[in-house]
C-alpha positions in Angstrom: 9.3 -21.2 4.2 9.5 -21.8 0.5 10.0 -19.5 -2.4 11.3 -16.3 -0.4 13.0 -15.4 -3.9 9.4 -15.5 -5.2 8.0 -13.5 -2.9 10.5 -11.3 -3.3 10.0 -10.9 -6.8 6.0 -10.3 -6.4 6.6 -7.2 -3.8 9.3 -5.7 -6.4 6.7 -5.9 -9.1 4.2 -4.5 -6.7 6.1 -1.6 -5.3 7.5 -1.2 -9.3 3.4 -0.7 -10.1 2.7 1.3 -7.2 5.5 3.9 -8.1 4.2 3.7 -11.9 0.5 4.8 -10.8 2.0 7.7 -8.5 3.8 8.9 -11.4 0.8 9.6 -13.1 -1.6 10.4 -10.2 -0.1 12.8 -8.6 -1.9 16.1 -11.0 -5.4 15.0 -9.3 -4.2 15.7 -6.1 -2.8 19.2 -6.8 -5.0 22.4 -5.1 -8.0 23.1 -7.0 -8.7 26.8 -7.9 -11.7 28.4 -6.1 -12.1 31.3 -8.7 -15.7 31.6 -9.5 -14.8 33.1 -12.4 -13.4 30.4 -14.0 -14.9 28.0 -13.0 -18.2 27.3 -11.6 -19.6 26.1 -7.7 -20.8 22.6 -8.9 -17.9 22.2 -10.8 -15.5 23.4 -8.1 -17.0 20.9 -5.6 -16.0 17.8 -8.1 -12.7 18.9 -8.2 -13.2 18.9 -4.4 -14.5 15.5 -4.1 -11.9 14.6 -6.8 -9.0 16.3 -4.8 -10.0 14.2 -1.4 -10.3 10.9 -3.6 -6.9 11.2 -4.9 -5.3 12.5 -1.7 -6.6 9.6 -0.1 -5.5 7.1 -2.7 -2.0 8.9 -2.2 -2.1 7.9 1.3 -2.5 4.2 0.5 -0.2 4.0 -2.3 2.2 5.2 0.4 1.1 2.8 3.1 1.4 0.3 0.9 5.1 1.0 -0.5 6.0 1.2 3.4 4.4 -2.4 3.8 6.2 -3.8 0.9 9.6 -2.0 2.1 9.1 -3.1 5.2 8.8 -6.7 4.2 11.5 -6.3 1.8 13.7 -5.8 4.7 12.8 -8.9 6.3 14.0 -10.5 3.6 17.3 -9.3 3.6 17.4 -10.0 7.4 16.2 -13.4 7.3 12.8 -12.7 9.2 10.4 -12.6 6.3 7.4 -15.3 6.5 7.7 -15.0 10.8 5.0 -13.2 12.3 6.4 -9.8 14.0 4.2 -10.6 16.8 4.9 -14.4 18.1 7.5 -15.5 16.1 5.1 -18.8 14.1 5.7 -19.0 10.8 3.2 -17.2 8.3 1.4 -19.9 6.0 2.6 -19.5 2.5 -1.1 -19.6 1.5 -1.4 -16.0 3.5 1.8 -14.8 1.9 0.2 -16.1 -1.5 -2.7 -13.3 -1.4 -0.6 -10.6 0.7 3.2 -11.1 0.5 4.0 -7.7 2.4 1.3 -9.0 5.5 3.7 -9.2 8.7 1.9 -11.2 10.7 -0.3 -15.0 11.1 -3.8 -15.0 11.2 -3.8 -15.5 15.1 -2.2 -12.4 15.7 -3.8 -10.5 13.2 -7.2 -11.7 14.3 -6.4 -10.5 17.6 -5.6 -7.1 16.5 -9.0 -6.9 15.0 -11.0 -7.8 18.1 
């Protein structure tokens, strides 16, 4: 395993951009105001559809903060770039495209089959 300080550094920066786009998502997720009113049905159903779409981007951004904390952690334990599930090294190339991924292709293929 080479450049652990590297990876490091890329899952700070990610969880540091993740944070900075909660910051300033979090007013599309807020309850959307059914008064007729005020606003109309057509419109009330975008803000619908736009209240879902943001709630489930919320849920990702937050999936994806635990995966990056999570590897984090290995780093600090001295576990990060060994697959959670058989112990083999993760190729760097893997940790190149997802450097929060906690396990090898063999054991993540085998999850989905």
């Amino acid at each position: 395993m080479i450049g652990v300080e590297r990876f490091k550094a890329l899952l700070l920066q990610q969880r540091r951009t993740l944070l900075d786009i909660a910051a300033t998502d979090e007013k599309g997720a807020q309850t959307v105001e059914l008064d007729q009113t005020r606003v109309g049905r057509l419109s009330r159903m975008d803000a619908l559809q736009q209240q879902a779409m943001s709630q489930e981007a919320m849920r990702r951004r937050h999936s994806a903060l635990q995966s990056i904390d999570s590897a984090l952690a290995r780093i600090e334990s001295g576990d990060y770039g060994y697959c959670m599930d058989c112990g083999e090294e993760i190729v760097n190339g893997r940790l190149e495209i997802d450097p929060a991924v906690p396990l090898c292709v063999k054991c993540a293929g085998k999850l989905e089959s």
